[in-house]
N, C-alpha and C positions, 0 to 999 in steps of 0.2 A: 737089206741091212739098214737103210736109209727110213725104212715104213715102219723096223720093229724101233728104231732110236726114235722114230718121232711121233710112236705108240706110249713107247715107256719115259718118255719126257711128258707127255702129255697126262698121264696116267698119275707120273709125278707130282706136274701141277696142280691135278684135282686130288690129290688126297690133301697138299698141303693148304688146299681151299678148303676142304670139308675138318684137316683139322683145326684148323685157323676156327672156323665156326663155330664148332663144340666148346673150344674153348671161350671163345667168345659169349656161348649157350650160358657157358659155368660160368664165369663172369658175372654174366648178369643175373642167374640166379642168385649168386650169391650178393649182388645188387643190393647196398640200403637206401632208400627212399623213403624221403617226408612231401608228407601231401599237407598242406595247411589249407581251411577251411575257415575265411572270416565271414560272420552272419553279422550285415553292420548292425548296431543298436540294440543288442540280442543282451538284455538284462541276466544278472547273475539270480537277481531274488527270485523274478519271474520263471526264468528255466529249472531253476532249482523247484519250484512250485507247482509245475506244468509233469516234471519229470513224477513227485512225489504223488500226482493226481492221476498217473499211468497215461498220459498224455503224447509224453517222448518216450515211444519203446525203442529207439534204435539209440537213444542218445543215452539212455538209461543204461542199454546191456553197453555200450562202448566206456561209458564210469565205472563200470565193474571189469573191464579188460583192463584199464588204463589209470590216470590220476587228474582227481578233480581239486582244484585249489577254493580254499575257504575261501579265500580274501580278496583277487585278485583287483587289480587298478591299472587303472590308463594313466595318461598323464594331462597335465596340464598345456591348452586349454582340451576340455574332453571332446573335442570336434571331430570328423570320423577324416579328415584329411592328414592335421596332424597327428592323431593316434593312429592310423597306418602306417604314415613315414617310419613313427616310433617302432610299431610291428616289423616294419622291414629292414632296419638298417640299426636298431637297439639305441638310438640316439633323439635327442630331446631337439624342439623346434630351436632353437638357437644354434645346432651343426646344421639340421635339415633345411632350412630354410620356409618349410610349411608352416606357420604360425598361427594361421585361421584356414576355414573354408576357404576364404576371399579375404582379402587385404588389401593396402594401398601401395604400391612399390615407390622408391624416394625418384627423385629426378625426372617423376611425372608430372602432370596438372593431381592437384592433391586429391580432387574426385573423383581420379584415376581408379577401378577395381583390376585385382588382379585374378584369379579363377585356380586355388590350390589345386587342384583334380588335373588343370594342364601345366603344370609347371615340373619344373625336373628338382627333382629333390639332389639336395648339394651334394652330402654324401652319398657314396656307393650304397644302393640297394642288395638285399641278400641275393635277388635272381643275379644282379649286376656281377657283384664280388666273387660269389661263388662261382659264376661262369668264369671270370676272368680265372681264375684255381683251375681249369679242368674239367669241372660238373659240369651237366647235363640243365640248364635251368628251363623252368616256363610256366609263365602268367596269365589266366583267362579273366579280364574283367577287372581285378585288381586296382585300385588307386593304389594313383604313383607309378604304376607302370605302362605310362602310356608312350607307345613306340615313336609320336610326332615329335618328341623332346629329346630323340635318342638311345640308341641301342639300348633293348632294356633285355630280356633274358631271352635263351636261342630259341623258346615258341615264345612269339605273346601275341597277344587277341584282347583289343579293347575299344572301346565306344567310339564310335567315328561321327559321325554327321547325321542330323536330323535334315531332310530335306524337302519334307513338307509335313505339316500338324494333322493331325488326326480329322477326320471330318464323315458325316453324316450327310449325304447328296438322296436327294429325290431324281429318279429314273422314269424316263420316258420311250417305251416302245413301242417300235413301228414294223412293219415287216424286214425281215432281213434281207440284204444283196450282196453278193460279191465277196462271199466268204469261202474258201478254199480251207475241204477234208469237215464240213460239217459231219454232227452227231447223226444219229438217226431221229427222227421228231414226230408224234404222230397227230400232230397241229402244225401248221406253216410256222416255221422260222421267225422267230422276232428278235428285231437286237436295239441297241442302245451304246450312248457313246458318253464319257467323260472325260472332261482335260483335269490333270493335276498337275499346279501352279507349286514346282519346284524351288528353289534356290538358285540364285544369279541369273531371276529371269528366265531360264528352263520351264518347259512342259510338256508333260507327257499323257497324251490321247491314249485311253485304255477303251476300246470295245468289250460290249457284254453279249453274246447269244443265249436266249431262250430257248428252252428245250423239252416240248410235251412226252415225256420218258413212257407216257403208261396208257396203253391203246382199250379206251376206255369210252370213246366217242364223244368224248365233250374236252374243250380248252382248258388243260390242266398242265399249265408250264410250273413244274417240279425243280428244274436244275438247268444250273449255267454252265457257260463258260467263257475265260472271260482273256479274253488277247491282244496282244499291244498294237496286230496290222491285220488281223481279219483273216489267219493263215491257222488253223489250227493243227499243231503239234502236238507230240509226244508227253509234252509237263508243263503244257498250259494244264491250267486247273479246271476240273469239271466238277463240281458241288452240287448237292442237294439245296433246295429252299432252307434257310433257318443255319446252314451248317458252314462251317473256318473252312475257307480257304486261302492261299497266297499267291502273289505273285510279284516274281524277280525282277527289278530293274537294270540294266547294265546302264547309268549315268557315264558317260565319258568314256565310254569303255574303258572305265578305271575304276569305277566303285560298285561293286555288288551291292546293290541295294535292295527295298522290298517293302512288302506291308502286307497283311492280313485284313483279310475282311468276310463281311457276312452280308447276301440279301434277306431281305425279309419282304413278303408280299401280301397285301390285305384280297387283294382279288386272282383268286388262280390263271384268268388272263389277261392278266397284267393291266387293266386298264386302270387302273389307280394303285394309289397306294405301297407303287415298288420305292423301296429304300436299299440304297446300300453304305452299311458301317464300314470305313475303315480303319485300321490305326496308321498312327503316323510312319512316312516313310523314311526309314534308316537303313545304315549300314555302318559298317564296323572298318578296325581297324587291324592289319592282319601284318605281322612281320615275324619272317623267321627262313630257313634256307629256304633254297629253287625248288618250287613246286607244292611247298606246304600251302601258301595262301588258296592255289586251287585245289588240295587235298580238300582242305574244312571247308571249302564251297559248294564242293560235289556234292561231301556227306551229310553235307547240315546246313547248307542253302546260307540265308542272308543273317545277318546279325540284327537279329528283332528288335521289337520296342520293350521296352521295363515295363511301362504302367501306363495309364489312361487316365488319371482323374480327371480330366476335364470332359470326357466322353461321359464317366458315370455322373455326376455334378449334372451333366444337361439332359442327363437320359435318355442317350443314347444307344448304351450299351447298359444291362444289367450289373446286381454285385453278384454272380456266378460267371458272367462274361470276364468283367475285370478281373476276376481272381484266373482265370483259364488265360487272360493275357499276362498277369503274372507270372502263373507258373509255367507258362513257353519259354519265358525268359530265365527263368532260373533252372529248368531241364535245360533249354538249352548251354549255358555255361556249364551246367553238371556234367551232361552228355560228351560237348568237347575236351572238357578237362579229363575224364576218364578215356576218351580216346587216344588224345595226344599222351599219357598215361602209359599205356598197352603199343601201342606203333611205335611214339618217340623215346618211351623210356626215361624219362627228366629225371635226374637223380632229386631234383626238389618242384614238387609244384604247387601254385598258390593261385587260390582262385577265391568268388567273390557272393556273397547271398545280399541284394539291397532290400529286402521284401520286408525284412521285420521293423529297419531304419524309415521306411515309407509309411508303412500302417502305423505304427506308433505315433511318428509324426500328426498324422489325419487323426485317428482315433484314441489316444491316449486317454480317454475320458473314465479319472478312476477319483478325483478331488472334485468335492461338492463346487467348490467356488469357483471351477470353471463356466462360463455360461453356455446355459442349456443345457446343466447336468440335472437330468433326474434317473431314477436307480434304472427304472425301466430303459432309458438310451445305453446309459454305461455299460450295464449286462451286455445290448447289440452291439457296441462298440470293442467289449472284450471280446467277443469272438471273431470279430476282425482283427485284432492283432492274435487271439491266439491262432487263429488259423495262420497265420506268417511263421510261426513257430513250429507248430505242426511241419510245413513246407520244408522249414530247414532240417526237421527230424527226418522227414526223406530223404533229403539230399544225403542227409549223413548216413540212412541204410544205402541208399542206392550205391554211397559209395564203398562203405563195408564191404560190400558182394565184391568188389574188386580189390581189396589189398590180397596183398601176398603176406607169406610170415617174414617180410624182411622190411615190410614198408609201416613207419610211422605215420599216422593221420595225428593232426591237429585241430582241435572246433575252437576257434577264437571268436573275441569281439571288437570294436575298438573302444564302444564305451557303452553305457546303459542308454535308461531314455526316463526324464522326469517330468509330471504333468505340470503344464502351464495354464496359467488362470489371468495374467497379465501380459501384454504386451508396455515395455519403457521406450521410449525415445531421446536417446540422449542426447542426440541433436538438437533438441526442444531447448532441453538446458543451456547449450550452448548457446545458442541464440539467445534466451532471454538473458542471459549475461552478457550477450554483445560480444562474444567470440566467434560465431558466426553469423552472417551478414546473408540476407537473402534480396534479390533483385525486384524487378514489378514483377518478372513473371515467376516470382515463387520460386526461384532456378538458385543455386549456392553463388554469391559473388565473391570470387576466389583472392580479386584483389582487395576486398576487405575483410575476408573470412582470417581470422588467426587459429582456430583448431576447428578440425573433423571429425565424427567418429564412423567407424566400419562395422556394421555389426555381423553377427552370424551366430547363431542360435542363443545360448543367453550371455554369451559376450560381445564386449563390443572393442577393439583398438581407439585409440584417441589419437591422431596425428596432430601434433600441431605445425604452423606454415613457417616452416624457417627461410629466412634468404637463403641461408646457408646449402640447404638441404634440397628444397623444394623446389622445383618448375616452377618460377611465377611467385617463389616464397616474399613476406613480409616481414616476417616476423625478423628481429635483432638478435643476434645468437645472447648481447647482454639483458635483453627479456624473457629468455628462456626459462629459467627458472622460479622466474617469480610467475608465469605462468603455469607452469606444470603442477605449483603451489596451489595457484587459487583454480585449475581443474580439480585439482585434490580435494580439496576443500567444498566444491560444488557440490562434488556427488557425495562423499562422505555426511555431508550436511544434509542430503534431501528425504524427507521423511513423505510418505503418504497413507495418505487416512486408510481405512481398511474399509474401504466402500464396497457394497456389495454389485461391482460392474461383473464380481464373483458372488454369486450369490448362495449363501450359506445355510443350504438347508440340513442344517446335519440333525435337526432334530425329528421326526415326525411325533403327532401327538400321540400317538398310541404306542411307541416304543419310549416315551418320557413317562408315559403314566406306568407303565409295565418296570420300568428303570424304579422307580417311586415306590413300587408295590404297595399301590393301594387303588384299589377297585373304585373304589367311592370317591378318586380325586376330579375333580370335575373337568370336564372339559373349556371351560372358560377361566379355571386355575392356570392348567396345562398350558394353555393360548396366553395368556398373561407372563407366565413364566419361560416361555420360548421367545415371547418379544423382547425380552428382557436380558436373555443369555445374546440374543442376535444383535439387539440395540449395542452390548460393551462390545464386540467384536467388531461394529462400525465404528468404535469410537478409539478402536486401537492405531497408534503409531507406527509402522514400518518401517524398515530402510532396508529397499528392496536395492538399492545396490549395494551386494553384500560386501566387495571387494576392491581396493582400488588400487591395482598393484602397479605401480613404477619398473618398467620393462629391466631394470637395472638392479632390482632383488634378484636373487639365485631363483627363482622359478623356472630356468629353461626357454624363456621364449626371448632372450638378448639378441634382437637381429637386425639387420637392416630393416627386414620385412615388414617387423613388430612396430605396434605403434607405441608413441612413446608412457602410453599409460593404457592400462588395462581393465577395464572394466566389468567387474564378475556380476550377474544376477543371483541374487538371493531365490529360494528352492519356490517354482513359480512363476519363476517372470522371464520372459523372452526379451532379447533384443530387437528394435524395429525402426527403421530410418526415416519416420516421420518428423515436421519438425513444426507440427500444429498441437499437438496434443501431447501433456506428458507423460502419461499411461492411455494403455485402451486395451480393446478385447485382446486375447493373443492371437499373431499368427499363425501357431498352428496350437494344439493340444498338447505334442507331446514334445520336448526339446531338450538339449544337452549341449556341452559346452563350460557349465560349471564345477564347484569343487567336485575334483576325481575322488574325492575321500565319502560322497554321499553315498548313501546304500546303494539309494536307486540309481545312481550313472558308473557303477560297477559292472565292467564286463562279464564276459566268462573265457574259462581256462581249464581247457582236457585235452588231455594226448594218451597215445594207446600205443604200443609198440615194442620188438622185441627185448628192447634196452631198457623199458622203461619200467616201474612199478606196476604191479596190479592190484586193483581194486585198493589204491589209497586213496587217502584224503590230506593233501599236504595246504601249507598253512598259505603266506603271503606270495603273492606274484605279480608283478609288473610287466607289462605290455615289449617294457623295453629289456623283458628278461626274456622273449620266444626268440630273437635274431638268435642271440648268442648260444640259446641253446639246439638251435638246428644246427648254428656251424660244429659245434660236438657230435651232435649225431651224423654231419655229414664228413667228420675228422679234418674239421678245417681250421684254422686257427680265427680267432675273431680278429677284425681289423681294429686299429688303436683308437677310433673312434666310437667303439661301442660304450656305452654307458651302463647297462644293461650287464646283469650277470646269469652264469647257467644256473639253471633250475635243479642245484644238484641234488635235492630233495627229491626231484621225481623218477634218479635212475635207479637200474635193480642196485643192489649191493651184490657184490660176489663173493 
């Protein structure tokens, strides 16, 4: 009696386990889920042009599921830290506290930089809010969601520590000893040792074994392998000559770390010529319940490097290598985010593409008057950015193949990307006006300095040194405003000639004479009349600082953070913290940061889903309009700080 009651209790138990399940099954089928996908610096005219030239077929058929917006905008400044915040939380840098890339925080030394990317944004984030609701959240990659500043959503996975730079070693081998479970070789054993000089003083001893693979009668060492004590195991790495391999670091027995790399050999034995590339050694950042960090360890090993440019710059590594170290890095946040996806379920997840915001930056090269533009570079230059483009149209099939009919994708941006031909220094100014004060050794002397500026892409903060305010301030709170006056007045006033440090070939002789149509115009007309279009463009006036806005306008950036005046670059010019010269070449190529209303610092805006329209084209959209319209789709109310409205343009009607 006792064996049939404690059958049919038991039997009890697991039905109301397996019904619990099914229902649980149904549930989540019937599960709505938004997957957001930001591609930083992913231009609206560009993609739109790329899509048109059958370029993006997955981002193409997703415009035809879904709704693509004409107009969309970021906010002010167009910086890809504070247009995130905006993405995540629908709120303008004046709630978020993100203002720049980098900024100066008050109650420091005023030289003090602050690093937006680590900082906790003030308001609740959407993975934040909506978890604190019930949902399911989680962020791969993400700005703004980095777990060192604070619970951010129940997966997230973001950039951890770089622990040693990238590097290119010459390899010296000798016969090998005392290694345990070699390969089979059919040449004697040679091996080779490196140290790499970690962070806080750390290092770490990697041995390489050589391995003549192909019984051929001559010294043909083919492939390595390469191990931290001379013991070989099961997932040390065994490579061919010329081919990726990696290998895992456990630092502290706390950070999965890593690096990839490649030998390359000029002599098949080995007696000159061995090299091995590596990239730099990183590892990530992993927080979320017990045992998830060593789930995504197992399946996908260490949290890679981004990018190399200083490997291809020395040539080191090619641009097909550099592009295969990119696209690691962007499969692998593809790959995790669609895992955690499928296993964890997130009722919302938001993850991160940096590849188009890089290339643009380096290669941007589409304005004559940037230097060292001729047609021929420009054309190689656009195919490294379009290939960045390309990548994200993978991303966005690759992850098509994985929605359900119940899950919303989003391809966002945070802002465009516009070509620069000047680098400003508005530091320059400042000094020559005697508001900053520099030492013998060139260094800011803080106690004479009365204002600062911060730059970061073509804006720049102006701090100026209050007692009041400042670490070490000078400044009288009743000279404040007659300074902030005569900064005003600085940059509003600075014109410069339109030298060709941009030089301006927009004409060539045979496309002016063809313009002319006339056959018979001479070529030393042509040459005369080119010098002469090019002479008035040197002799035009500019005011390359477009904008000079007082933190205290409605613009959205009122914050502690912010500096007390704003400094916009006019379409062209980069911000740059020199404080010898007061223009020079640009920084980089391609840059952004100013007015959000320009064609080209226009993001993009598509979402595809069961709620949503199909195959429209709806008009204006705002950055600080995607928060509020997920908490809809995810039936949540938006918190009272959003700024941002829903996009109710983009849902079906019924």
């Amino acid at each position: 009696m006792t064996r049939k009651l404690f059958i049919l209790a038991a039997a009890f138990i697991l039905f109301l386990h397996l019904t619990s399940t099914v229902q649980a099954e149904i549930r989540q089928s019937d599960k709505q889920s938004v997957i957001l996908i930001s591609f930083d610096g992913m231009r609206h005219d560009l993609t739109k042009k790329y899509i048109k030239e059958e370029k993006l077929p997955h981002l193409k058929k997703l415009i035809k599921q879904g709704v693509w917006a004409k107009n969309p905008q970021t906010i002010t400044p167009s910086l890809t830290a504070p247009s995130h915040a905006a993405i995540a939380t629908g709120a303008r840098p004046d709630q978020t506290g993100i203002v720049s890339n980098q900024w100066h925080e008050e109650n420091k030394p005023i030289e003090n930089i602050d690093d937006g990317f680590q900082t906790k944004i003030e308001v609740p984030p959407l993975w934040v809010e909506a978890r604190k609701s019930g949902k399911v959240t989680a962020t791969v990659a993400f700005p703004g969601a980095n777990p060192k500043v604070g619970k951010q959503a129940d997966y997230s996975i973001f950039y951890g520590k770089t622990w040693a730079p990238s590097s290119r070693d010459s390899l010296s081998f000798t016969e090998a000893t005392e290694w345990t479970n070699p390969p089979e070789s059919f040449s004697p054993l040679k091996e080779a040792e490196l140290t790499i000089a970690l962070q806080k003083g750390k290092k770490q001893k990697i041995y390489l074994l050589a391995v003549d693979s192909t019984n051929d009668r001559t010294q043909n060492y083919d492939s390595f392998t390469v191990s931290k004590d001379k013991k070989i195991r099961k997932n040390d790495p065994y490579i061919k000559e010329g081919k990726w391999g990696s290998l895992p670091l456990d630092i502290d027995n706390t950070y999965a770390a890593g690096f990839w790399f490649k030998i390359q050999t000029n002599q098949t034995d080995l007696s000159e010529g061995v090299t091995m590339y590596r990239t730099a050694v990183t590892s990530g950042t992993i927080n979320g319940p017990k045992g998830f960090s060593d789930d995504i360890k197992n399946h996908f090993g260490f949290f890679p490097v981004q990018d190399d440019d200083k490997a291809l710059q020395k040539g080191w590594i090619s641009r097909a290598e550099y592009e295969e170290i990119s696209t690691r890095f962007v499969m692998w946040v593809t790959d995790v985010s669609l895992y955690i996806k499928h296993k964890y379920q997130p009722d919302s997840l938001m993850f991160y593409g940096p590849q188009i915001d890089h290339e643009s930056h380096q290669y941007l090269l589409t304005d004559p008057r940037q230097p060292g533009y001729t047609e021929e570079k420009a054309k190689e230059y656009g195919q490294y950015v379009e290939w960045s483009y390309k990548l994200a149209d993978r991303v966005v099939g690759r992850t098509m193949k994985e929605l359900s009919d119940k899950d919303h994708l989003f391809i966002v941006s945070d802002h465009g990307m516009e070509p620069a031909h000047t680098t400003l220094n508005p530091n320059k100014e400042l000094k020559d006006a005697g508001l900053l004060v520099l030492d013998e050794n060139n260094e800011i002397n803080m106690k004479k300095t009365k204002a600062y500026a911060v730059p970061s892409g073509s804006i720049a903060h102006v701090y100026i040194n209050l007692k009041s305010r400042e670490k070490g301030g000078i400044v009288p709170m009743d000279n404040y405003v007659d300074i902030t006056n005569e900064i005003t007045r600085i940059f509003e006033n600075i014109q410069l000639k339109n030298e060709n440090r941009t030089k301006m070939t927009i004409y060539n002789f045979k496309t002016m004479t063809k313009e002319l149509n006339n056959e018979d115009f001479s070529f030393s007309r042509v040459k005369k009349r080119a010098k002469k279009i090019i002479g008035n463009l040197f002799n035009v006036k500019v005011h390359p600082y477009e904008k000079v806005i007082n933190i205290t306008e409605d613009v959205g950036i009122k914050h502690a953070n912010a500096g007390d005046l704003l400094l916009m670059g006019a379409p062209g010019y980069v911000m740059g913290s020199g404080t010898s010269k007061q223009a020079d070449s640009p920084v980089e190529l391609g840059t952004h940061g100013g007015d959000p209303k320009r064609s080209e610092l226009k993001p993009v805006f598509i979402a595809a889903g069961p709620e949503l329209e199909k195959g429209k084209k709806i008009g204006s959209t705002s950055n600080l309009d995607i928060a509020p319209t997920i908490y809809r789709l995810l039936e949540l109310e938006a918190p009272s700080f959003v700024e941002g409205s829903v996009i109710d343009e983009a849902f079906r009607r019924n």
